[in-house]
C-alpha positions as CSV (number, residue, x, y, z in Angstrom):
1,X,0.0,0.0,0.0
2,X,2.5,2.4,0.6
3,X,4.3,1.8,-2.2
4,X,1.6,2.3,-4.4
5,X,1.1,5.2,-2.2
6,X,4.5,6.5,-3.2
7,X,4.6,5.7,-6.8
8,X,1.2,7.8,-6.8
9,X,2.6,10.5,-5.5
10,X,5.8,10.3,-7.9
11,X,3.4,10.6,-10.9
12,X,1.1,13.3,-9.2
13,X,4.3,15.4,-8.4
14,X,5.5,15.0,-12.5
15,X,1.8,15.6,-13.5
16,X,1.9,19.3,-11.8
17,X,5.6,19.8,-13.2
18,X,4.6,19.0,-16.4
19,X,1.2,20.6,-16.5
20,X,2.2,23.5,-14.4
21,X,3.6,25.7,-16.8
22,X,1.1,24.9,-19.5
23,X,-1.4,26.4,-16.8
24,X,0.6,29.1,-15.7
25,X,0.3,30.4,-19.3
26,X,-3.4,30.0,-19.4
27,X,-3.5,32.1,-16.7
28,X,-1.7,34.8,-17.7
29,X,-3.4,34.9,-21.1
30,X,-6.6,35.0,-18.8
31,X,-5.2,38.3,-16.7
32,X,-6.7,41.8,-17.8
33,X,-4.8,44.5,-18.3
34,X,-5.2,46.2,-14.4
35,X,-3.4,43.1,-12.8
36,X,0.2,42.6,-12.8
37,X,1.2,39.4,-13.5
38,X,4.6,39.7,-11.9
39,X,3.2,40.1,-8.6
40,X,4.6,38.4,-5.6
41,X,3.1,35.9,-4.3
42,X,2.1,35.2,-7.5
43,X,-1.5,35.1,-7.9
44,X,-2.6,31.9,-9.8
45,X,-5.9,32.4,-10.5
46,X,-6.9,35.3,-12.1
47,X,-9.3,37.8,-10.4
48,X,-11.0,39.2,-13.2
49,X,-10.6,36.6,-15.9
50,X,-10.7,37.9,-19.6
51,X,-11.1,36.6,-23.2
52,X,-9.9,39.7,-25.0
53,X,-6.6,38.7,-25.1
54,X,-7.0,36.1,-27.3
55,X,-9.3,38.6,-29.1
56,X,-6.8,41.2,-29.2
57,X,-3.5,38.7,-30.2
58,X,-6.0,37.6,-33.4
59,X,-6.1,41.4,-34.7
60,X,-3.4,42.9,-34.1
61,X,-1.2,39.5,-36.3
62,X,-2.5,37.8,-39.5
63,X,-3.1,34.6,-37.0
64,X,-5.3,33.0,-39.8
65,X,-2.9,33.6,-42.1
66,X,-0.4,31.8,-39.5
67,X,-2.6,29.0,-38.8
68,X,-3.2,28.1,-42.7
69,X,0.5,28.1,-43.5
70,X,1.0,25.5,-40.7
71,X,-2.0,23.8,-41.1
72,X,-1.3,23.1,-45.1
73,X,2.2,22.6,-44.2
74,X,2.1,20.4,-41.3
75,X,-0.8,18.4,-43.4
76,X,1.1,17.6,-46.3
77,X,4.2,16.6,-43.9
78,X,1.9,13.9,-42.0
79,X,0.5,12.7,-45.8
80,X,3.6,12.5,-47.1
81,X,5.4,10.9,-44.4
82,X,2.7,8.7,-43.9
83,X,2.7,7.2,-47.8
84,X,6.6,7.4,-48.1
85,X,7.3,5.6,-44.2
86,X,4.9,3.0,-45.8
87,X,6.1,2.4,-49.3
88,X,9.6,2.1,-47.8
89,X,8.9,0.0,-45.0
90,X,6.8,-2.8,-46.8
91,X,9.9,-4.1,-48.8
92,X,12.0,-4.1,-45.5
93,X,9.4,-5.7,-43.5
94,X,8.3,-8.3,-46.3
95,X,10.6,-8.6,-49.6
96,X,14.0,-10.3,-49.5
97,X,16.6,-8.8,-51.7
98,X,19.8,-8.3,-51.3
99,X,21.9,-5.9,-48.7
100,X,18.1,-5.7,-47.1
101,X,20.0,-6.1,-43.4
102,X,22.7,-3.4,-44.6
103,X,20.0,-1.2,-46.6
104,X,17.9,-1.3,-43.3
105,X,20.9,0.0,-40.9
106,X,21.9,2.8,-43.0
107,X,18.3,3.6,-42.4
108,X,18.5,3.9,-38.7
109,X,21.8,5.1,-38.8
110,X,20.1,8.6,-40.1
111,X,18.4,8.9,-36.9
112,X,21.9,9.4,-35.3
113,X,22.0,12.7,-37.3
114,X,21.3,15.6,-35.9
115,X,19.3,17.8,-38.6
116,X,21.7,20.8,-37.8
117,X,24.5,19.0,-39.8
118,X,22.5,18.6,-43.3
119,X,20.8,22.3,-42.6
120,X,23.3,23.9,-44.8
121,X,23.5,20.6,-47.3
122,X,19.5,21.2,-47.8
123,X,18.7,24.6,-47.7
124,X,21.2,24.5,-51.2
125,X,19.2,22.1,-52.6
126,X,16.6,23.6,-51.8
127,X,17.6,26.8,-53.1
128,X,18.8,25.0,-56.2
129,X,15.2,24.0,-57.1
130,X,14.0,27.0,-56.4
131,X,11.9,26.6,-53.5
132,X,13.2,29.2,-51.2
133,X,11.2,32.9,-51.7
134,X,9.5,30.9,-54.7
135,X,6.8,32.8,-56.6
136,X,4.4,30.3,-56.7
137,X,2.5,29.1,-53.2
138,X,3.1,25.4,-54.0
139,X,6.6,25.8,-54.5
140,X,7.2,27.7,-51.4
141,X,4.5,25.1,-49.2
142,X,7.0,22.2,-50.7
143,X,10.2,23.9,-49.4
144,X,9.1,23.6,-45.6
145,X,8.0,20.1,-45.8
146,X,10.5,18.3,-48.1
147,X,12.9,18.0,-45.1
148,X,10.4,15.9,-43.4
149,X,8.5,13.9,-45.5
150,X,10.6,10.8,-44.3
151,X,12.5,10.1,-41.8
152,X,14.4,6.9,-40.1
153,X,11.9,6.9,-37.4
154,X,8.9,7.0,-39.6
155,X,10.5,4.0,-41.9
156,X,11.7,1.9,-38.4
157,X,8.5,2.1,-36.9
158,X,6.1,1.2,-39.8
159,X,8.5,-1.4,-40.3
160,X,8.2,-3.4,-36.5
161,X,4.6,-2.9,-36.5
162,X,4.4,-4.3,-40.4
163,X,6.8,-7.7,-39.3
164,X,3.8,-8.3,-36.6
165,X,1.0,-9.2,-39.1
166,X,1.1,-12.8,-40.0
167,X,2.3,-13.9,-43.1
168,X,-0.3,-16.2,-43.5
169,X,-3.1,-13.2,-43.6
170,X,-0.7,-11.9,-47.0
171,X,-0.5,-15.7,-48.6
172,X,-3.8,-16.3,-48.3
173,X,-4.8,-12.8,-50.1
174,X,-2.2,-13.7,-53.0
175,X,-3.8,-17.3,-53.2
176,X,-7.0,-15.0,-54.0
177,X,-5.3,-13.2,-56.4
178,X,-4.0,-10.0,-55.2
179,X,-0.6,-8.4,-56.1
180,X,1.8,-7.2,-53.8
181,X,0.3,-3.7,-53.6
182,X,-3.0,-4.7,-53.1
183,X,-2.0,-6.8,-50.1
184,X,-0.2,-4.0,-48.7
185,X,-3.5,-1.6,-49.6
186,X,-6.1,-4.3,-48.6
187,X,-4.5,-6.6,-45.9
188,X,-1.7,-4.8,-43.9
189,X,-2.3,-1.5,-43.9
190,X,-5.6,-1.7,-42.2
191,X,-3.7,-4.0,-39.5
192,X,-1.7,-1.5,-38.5
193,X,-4.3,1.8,-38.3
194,X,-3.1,2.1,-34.9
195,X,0.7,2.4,-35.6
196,X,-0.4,4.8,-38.7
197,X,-2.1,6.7,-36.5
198,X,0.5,7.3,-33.9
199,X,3.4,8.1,-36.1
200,X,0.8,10.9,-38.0
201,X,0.5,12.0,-34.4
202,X,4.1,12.4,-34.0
203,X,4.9,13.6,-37.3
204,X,1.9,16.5,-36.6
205,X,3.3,17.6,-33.2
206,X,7.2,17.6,-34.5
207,X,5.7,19.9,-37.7
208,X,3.1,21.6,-35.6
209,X,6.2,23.0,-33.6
210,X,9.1,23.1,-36.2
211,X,10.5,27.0,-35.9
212,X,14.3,26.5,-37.0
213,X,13.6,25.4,-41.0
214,X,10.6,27.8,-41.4
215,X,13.2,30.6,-39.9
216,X,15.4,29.9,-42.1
217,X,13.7,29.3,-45.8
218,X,10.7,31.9,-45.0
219,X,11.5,35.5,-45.1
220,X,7.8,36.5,-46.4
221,X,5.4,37.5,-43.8
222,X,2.4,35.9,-45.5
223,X,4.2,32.5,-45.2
224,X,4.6,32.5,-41.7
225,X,4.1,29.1,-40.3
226,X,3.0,29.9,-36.2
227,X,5.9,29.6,-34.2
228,X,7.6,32.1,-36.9
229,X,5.2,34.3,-36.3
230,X,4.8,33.5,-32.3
231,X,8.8,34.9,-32.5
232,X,7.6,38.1,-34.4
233,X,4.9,38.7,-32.3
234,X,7.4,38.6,-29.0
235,X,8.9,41.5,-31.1
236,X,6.2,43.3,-31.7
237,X,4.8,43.3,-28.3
238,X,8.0,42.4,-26.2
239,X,6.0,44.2,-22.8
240,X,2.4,42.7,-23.5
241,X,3.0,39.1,-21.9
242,X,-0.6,38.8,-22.1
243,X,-1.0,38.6,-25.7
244,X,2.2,36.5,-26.0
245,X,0.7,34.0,-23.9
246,X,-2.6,33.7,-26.0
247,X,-0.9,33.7,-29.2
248,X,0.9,31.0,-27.7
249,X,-2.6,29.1,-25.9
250,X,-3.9,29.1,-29.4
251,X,-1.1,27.5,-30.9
252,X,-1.4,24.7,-28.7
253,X,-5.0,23.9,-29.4
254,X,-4.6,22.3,-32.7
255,X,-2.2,19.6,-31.2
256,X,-4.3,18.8,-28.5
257,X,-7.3,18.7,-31.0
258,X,-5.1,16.6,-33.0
259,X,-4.2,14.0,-30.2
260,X,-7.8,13.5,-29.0
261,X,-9.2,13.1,-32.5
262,X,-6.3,9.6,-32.8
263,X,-5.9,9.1,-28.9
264,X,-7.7,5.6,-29.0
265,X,-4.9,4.4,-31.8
266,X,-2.6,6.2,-29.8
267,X,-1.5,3.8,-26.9
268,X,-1.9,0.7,-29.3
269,X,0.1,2.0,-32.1
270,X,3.2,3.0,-29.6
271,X,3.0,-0.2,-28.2
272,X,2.8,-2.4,-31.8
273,X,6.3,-1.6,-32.5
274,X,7.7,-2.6,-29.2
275,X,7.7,-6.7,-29.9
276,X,9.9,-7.7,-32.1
277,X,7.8,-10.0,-35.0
């Protein structure tokens, strides 16, 4: 009992260290403009609690423009990640061919690389196919999400999930007729829904909040993904915490919409990986 005891307490204390500043922020995006939010004590709970904030934040930055530039960016990431971690993973999972072992190291071995060594390496190809500044809104959507439209973690985990189904499931549909791709269309990949839906959940919230590539190929305000903007708007009102929080509350809630849309795949899909087929 008292061990339980303590473990509870353990998580309760990580809970409020990890939910703690998340609330903090709500509250300060909740304060009008007559309290002081550096006060000491600090005062948690706001005494006149306030929407305009948020109201304010909206109009005084081109926030819609903010939110469609991430939402069309971080969708075509999670799409394109999604079909490319597949179409990759199948063959490793599946086909034998040779140098599959070696192909299938080199693979992970990527996820040793931290992205700031190929920055420079991609931003020139990039540049070279003229993506960066380009003229035409496709071409400039396509420079922020080429970077991540596959990764080694994408490929790996697809992959463990994929060596799970049984084989016999995939025999049985080519006895029936089906070619390869039609098993993988009509057999596996509705298997493994939950470990599709986990990595999109991934790939969303590593997008979602992706601020040094943006930073770096963007210098057109109307192609602002959010936390670009989020950094302009710390300029722009560098002694209005207030409406620094909200921007920043409202930049959250697509993520959390996000998680609780694909939370019952969620705990499923992380664990499918984990055993080794």
């Amino acid at each position: 009992m008292l061990k339980k005891l303590g473990i509870y307490a353990v998580l309760g204390l990580l809970a409020v260290l990890a939910i703690g500043p998340f609330l903090w922020l709500l509250s300060t995006a909740m304060k009008s403009a007559n309290e002081n939010i550096f006060q000491y004590p600090p005062q948690f709970i706001p005494a006149h609690p306030t929407l305009s904030n948020f109201v304010s934040v909206w109009h005084a930055e081109p926030m819609a423009s903010y939110f469609i530039n991430s939402f069309v960016v971080t969708g075509l990431a999670v799409v394109l990640s999604l079909v490319f971690s597949v179409l990759a993973a199948y063959p490793l999972a599946r086909l034998e061919f040779k140098g599959k072992n070696t192909v299938f190291m080199m693979i992970l071995a990527t996820m040793m690389i931290p992205f700031q060594v190929i920055m420079i390496p991609l931003y020139l190809i990039v540049l070279r196919l003229n993506l960066v500044d380009s003229a035409s809104i496709p071409g400039a959507y396509l420079g922020l999400v080429i970077p991540f439209v596959v990764g080694g973690f994408g490929i790996f985990f697809v992959r463990q999930a994929m060596t799970s189904v049984p084989k016999a499931l995939e025999e049985s549909a080519i006895l029936d007729g089906c070619n390869r791709f039609q098993v993988l269309t009509q057999v596996v990949l509705p298997l493994i829904k939950p470990t599709l839906a986990t990595l999109a959940v991934f790939t969303f919230m590593a997008n979602w909040g992706e601020f040094l590539w943006p930073s770096i190929v963007l210098t057109k305000p109307t192609m602002y993904t959010l936390p670009v903007g989020l950094v302009h708007l710390q300029g722009a009102f560098s002694s209005n915490w207030r409406l620094i929080a909200a921007g920043t509350i409202l930049a959250t809630i697509p993520v959390m919409a996000f998680f609780l849309l694909l939370q019952r795949y969620f705990i499923s899909g992380a664990l499918a990986g984990s055993v080794k087929g």
